[in-house]
PQR file with spaces between the fields and no chain letter, atoms N, CA, C, O and H, PARSE charges and radii, in Angstrom:
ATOM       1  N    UNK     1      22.679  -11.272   -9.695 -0.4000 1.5000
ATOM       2  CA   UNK     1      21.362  -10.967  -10.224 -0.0000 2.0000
ATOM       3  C    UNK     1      21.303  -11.477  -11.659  0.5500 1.7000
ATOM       4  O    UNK     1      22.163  -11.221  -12.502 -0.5500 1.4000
ATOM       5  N    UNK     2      20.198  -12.230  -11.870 -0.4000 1.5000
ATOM       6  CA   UNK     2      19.822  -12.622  -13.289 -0.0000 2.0000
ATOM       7  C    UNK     2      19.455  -11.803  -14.044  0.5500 1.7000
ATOM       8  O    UNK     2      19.021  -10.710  -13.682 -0.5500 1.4000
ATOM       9  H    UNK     2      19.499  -12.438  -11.186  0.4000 1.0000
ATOM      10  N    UNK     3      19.571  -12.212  -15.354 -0.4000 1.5000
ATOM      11  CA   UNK     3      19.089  -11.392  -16.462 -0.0000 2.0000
ATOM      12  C    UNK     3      17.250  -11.028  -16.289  0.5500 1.7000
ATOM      13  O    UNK     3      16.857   -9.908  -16.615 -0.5500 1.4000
ATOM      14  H    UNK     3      19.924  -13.100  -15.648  0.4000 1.0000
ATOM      15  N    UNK     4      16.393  -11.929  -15.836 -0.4000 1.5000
ATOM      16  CA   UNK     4      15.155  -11.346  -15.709 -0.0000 2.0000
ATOM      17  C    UNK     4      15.434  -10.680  -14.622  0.5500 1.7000
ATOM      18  O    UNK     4      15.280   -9.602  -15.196 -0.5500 1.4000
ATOM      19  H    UNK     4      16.712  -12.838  -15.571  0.4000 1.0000
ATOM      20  N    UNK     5      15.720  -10.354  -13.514 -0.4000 1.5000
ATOM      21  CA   UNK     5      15.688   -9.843  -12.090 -0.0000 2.0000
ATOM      22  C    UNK     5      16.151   -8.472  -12.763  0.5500 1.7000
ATOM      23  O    UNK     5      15.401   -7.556  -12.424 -0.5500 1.4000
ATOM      24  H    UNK     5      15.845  -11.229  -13.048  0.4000 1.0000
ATOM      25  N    UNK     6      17.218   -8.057  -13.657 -0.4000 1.5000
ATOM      26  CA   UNK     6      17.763   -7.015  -14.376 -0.0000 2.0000
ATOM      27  C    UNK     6      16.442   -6.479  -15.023  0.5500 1.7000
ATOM      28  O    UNK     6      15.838   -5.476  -14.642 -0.5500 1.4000
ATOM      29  H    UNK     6      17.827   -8.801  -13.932  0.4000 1.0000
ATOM      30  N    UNK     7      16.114   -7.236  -15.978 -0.4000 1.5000
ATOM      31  CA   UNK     7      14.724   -6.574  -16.475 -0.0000 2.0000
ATOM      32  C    UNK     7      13.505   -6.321  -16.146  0.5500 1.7000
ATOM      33  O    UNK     7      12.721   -5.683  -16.849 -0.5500 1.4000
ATOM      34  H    UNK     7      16.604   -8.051  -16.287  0.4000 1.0000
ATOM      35  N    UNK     8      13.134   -7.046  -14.507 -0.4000 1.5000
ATOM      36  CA   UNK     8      12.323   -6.599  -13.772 -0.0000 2.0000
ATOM      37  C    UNK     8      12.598   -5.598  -13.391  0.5500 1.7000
ATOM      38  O    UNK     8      11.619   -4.879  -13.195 -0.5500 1.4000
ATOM      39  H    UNK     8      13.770   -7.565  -13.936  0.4000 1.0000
ATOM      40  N    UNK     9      13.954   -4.976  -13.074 -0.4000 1.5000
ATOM      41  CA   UNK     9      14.130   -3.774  -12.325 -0.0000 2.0000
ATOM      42  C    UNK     9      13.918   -2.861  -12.865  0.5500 1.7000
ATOM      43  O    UNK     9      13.301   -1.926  -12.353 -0.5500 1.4000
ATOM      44  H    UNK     9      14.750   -5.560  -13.233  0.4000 1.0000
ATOM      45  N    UNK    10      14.402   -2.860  -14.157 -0.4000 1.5000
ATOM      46  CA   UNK    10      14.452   -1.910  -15.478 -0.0000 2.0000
ATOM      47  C    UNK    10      12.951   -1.256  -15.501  0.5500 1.7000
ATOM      48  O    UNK    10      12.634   -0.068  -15.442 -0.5500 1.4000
ATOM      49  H    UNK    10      14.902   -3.619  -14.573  0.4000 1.0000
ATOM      50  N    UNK    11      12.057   -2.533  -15.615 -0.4000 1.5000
ATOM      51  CA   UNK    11      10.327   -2.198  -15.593 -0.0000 2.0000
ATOM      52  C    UNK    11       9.908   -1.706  -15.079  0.5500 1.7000
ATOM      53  O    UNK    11       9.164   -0.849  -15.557 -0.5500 1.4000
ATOM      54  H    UNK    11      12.315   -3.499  -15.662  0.4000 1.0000
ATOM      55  N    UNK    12      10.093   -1.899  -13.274 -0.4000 1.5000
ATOM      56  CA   UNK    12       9.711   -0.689  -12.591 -0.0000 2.0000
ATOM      57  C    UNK    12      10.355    0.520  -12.335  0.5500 1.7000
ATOM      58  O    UNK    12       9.597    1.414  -11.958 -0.5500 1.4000
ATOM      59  H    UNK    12      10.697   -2.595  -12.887  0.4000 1.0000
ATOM      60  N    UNK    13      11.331    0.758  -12.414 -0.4000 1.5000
ATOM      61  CA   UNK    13      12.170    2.022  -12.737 -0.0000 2.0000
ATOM      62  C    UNK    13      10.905    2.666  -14.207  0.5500 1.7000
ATOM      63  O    UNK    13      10.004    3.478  -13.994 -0.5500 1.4000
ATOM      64  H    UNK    13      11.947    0.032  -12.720  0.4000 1.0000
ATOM      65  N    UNK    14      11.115    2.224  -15.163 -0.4000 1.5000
ATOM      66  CA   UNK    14      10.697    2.886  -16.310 -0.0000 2.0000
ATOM      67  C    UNK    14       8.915    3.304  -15.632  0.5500 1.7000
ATOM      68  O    UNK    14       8.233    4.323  -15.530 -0.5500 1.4000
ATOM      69  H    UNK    14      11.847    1.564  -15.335  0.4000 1.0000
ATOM      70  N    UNK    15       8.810    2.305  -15.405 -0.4000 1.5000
ATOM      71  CA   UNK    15       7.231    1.992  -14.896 -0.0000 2.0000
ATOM      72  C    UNK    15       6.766    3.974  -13.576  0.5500 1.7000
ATOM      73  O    UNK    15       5.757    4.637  -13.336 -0.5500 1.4000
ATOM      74  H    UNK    15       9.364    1.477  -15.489  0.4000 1.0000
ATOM      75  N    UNK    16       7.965    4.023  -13.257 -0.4000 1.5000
ATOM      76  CA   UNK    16       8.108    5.049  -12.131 -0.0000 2.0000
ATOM      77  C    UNK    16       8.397    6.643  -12.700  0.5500 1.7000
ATOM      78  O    UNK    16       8.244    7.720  -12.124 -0.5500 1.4000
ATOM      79  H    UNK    16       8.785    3.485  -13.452  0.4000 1.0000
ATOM      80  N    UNK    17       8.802    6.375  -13.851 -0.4000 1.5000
ATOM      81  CA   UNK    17       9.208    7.723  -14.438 -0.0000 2.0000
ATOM      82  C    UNK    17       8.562    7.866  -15.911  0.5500 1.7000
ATOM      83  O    UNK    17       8.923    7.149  -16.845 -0.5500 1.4000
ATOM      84  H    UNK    17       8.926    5.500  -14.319  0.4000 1.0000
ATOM      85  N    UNK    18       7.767    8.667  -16.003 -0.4000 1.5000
ATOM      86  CA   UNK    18       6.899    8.704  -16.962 -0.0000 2.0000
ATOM      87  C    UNK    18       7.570    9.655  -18.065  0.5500 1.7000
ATOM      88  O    UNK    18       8.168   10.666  -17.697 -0.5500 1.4000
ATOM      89  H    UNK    18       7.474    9.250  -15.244  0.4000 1.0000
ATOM      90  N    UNK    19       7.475    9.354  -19.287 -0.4000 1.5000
ATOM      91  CA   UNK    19       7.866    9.605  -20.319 -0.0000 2.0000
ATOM      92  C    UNK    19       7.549   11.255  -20.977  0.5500 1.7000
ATOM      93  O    UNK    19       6.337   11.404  -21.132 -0.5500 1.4000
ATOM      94  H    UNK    19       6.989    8.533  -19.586  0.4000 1.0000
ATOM      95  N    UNK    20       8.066   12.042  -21.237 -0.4000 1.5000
ATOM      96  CA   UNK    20       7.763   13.180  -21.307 -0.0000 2.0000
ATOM      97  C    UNK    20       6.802   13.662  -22.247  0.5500 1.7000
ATOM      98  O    UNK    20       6.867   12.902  -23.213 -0.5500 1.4000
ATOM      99  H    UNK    20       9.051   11.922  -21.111  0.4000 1.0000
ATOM     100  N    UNK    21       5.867   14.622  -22.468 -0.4000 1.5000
ATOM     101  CA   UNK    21       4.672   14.574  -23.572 -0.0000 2.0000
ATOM     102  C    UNK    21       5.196   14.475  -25.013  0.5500 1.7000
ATOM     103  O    UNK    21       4.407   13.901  -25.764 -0.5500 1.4000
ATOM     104  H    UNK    21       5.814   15.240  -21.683  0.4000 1.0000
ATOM     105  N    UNK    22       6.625   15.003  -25.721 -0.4000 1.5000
ATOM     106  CA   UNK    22       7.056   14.971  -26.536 -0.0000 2.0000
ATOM     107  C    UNK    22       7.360   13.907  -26.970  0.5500 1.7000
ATOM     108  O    UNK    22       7.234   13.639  -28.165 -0.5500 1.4000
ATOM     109  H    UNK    22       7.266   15.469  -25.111  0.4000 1.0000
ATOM     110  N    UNK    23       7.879   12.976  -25.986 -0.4000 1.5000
ATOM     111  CA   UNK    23       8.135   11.508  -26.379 -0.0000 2.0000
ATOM     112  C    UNK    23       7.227   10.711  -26.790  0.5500 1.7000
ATOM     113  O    UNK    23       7.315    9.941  -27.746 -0.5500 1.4000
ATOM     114  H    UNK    23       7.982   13.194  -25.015  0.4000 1.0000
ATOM     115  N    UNK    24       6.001   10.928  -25.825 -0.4000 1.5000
ATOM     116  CA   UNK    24       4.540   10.151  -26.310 -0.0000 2.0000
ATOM     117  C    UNK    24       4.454   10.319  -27.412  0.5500 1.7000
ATOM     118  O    UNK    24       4.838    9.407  -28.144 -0.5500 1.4000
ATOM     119  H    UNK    24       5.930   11.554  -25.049  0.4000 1.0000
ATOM     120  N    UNK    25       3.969   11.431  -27.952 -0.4000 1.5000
ATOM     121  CA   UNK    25       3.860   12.260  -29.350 -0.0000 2.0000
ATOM     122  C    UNK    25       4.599   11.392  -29.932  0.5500 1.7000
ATOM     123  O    UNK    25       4.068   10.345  -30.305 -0.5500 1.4000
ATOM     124  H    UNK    25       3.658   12.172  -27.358  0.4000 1.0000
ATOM     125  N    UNK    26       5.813   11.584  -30.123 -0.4000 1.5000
ATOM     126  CA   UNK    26       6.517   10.916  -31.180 -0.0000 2.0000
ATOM     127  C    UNK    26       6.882    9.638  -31.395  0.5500 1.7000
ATOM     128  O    UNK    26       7.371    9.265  -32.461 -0.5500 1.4000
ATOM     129  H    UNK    26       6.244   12.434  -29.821  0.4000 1.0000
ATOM     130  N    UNK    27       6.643    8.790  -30.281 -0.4000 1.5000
ATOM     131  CA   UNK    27       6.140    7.238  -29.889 -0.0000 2.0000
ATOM     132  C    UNK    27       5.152    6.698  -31.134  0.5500 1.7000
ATOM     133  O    UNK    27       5.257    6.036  -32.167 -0.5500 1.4000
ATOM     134  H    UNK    27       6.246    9.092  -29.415  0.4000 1.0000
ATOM     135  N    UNK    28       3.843    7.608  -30.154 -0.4000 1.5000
ATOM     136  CA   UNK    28       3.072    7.738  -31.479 -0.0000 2.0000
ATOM     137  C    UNK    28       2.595    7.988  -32.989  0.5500 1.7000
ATOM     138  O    UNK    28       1.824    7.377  -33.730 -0.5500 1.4000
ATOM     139  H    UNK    28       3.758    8.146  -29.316  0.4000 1.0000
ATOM     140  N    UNK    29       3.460    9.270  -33.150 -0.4000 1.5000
ATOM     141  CA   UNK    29       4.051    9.541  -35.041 -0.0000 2.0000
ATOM     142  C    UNK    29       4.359    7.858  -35.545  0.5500 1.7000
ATOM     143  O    UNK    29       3.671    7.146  -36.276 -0.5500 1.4000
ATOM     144  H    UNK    29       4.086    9.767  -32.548  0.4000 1.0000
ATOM     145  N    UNK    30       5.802    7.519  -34.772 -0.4000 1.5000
ATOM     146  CA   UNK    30       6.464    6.684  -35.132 -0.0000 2.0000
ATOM     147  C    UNK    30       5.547    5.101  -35.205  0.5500 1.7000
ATOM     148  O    UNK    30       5.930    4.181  -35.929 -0.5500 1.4000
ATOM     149  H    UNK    30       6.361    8.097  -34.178  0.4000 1.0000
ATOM     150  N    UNK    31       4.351    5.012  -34.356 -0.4000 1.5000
ATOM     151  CA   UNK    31       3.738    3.665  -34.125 -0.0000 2.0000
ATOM     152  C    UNK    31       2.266    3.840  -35.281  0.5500 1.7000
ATOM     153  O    UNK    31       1.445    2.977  -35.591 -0.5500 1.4000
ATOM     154  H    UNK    31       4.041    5.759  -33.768  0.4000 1.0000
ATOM     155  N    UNK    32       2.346    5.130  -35.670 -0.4000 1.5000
ATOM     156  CA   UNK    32       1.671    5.424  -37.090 -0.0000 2.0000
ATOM     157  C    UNK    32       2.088    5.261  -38.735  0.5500 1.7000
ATOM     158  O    UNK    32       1.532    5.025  -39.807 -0.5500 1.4000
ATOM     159  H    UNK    32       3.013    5.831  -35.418  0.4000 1.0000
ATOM     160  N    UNK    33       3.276    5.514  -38.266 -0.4000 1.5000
ATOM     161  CA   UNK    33       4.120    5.824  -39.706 -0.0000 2.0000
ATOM     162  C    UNK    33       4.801    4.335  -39.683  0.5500 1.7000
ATOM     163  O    UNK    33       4.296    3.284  -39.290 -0.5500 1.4000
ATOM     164  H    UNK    33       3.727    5.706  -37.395  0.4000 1.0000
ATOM     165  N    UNK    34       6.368    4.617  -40.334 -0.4000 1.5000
ATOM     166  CA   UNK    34       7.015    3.081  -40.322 -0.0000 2.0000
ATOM     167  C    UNK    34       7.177    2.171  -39.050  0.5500 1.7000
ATOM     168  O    UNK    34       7.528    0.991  -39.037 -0.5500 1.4000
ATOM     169  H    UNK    34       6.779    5.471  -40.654  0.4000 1.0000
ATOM     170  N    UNK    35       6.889    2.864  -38.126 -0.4000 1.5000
ATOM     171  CA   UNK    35       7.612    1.711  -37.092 -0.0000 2.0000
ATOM     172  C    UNK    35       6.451    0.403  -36.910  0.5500 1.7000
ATOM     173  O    UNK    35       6.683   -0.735  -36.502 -0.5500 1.4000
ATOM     174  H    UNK    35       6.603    3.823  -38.136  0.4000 1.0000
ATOM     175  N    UNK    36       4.868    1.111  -37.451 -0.4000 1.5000
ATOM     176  CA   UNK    36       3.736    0.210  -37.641 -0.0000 2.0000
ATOM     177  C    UNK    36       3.669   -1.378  -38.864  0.5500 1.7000
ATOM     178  O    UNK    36       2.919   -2.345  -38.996 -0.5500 1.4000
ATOM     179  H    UNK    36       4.680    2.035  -37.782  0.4000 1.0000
ATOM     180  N    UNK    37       5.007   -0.829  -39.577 -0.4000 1.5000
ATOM     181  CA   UNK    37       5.025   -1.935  -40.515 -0.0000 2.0000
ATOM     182  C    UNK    37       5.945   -3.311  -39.810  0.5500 1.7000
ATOM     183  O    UNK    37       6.081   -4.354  -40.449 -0.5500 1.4000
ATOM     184  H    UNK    37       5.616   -0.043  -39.470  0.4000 1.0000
């Protein structure tokens, strides 16, 4: 398996399991604060 075929898989795996509300949240803090620079 190739390196994209690896990261396709990765995508839908992630794509399948949704991120918990706390994480969003702080996704978001973070895509407000420094991680925006």
């Amino acid at each position: 398996m190739g390196r994209q075929q690896f990261a396709d898989v990765l995508d839908a795996e992630m794509a399948a399991r949704l991120l918990p509300d706390s994480a969003v949240a702080a996704l978001g803090q973070w895509l407000r604060g420094a991680g925006a620079q």
